[in-house]
Structures are given as C-alpha cells and as structure tokens.
N, C-alpha and C positions, 0 to 999 in steps of 0.2 A: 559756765562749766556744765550746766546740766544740757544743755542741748548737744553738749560734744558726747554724751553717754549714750544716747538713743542712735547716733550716727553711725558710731562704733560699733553698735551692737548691730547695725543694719549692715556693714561691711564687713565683719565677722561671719556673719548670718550668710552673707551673697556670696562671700569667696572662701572663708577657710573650713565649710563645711562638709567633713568627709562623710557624714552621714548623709548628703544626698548625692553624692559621685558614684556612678555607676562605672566599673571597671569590669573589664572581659570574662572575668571570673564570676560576676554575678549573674542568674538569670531568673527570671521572674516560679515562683515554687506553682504560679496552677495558670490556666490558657483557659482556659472556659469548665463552667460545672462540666464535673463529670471524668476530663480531663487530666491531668498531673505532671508537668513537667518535670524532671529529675535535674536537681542543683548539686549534684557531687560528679566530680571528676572521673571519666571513662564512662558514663552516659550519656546516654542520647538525649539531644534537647526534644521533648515533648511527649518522652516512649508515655506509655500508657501502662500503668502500675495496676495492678488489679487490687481487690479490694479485701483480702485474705488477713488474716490475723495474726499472730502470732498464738494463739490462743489455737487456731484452725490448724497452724502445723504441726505444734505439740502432740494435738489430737491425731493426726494423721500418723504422724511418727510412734506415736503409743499403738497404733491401729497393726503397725508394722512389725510389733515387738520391741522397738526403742523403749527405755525405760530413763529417767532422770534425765528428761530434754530442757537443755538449761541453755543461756546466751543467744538465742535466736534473734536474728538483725535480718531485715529486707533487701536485697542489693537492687541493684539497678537491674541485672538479669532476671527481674520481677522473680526470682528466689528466695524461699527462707535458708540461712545458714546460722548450722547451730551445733554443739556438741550433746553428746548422750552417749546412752552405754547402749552395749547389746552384748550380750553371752556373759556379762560382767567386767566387760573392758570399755575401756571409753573410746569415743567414737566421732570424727568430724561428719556432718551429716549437713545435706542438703535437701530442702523439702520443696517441690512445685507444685503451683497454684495447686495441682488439679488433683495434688496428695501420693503423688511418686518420692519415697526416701531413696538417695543414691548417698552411700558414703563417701567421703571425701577425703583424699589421700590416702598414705597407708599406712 
C-alpha cells in the first residue's frame, strides 16, 4: 500500500495540476529587467509601463489645484486614474506620466 501512495501522488502531480497549465489568458508579468509586460485584458502584450507613482500623481494633480485625490489605479494606457475634487465638486481625473491632469467624463 505504501508504494501505491508515492505513485498517486506522481500522477496527480503530472496530470491534474492546474497550477502549472498555462491557458491563453495567462501571460508572463516582466520580459527582461527593465521591461513589463501587462497581464490585464485590452493590453498590449509587452507595452512598456513607466515607472510613476501613485504618489507622483497625487503630487501632480495637487500641483493643478485637485484637492482630496483618492483611488488612483494605473491602466494599461500607462495612465493614472483617479477621482478628486476641484472648485468643491468631485471629479474623475486622469493623470500622465509626464503630469498633465485631463478630467474625465462629465
């Protein structure tokens, strides 16, 4: 019996393991230093993410007169998006790399 347990465990291991099945949907998160592939859907496989903060757009948006820049997420269009106020209304807000704020909808 105990030799049937190590066997099992090797034919478990070689076939029913979805943790090493790579499926279309996956793709590897970096290609060489430096690099950064983007692994979310409506990305380009390999775009090149720059290396900005969320910290750096808060900054830039505050620079602009936003004030209470909260929720900021990276998108694939190497953009920050995030909400804040300006004149005391809130605000959807998009920040790039290079520190341009364009609001976002209306």
């Amino acid at each position: 019996m105990l030799k049937l347990i190590p066997m099992a465990a090797a034919v478990l291991f070689a076939v029913g393991s979805p943790a090493f099945s790579q499926t279309a949907t996956q793709v590897p998160t970096s290609l060489s230093p430096g690099t950064e592939a983007v692994g979310v859907p409506g990305c380009h496989f390999g775009e090149k993410i720059d290396s900005t903060t969320a910290d750096d757009a808060a900054k830039f948006a505050q620079a602009a007169g936003y004030t209470s820049v909260t929720g900021l997420k990276k998108s694939c269009d190497n953009n920050w998006h995030g909400q804040a106020m300006l004149n005391g209304a809130p605000v959807n807000v998009m920040i790039t790399p290079d520190g341009r704020v364009v609001q976002e909808g209306s």
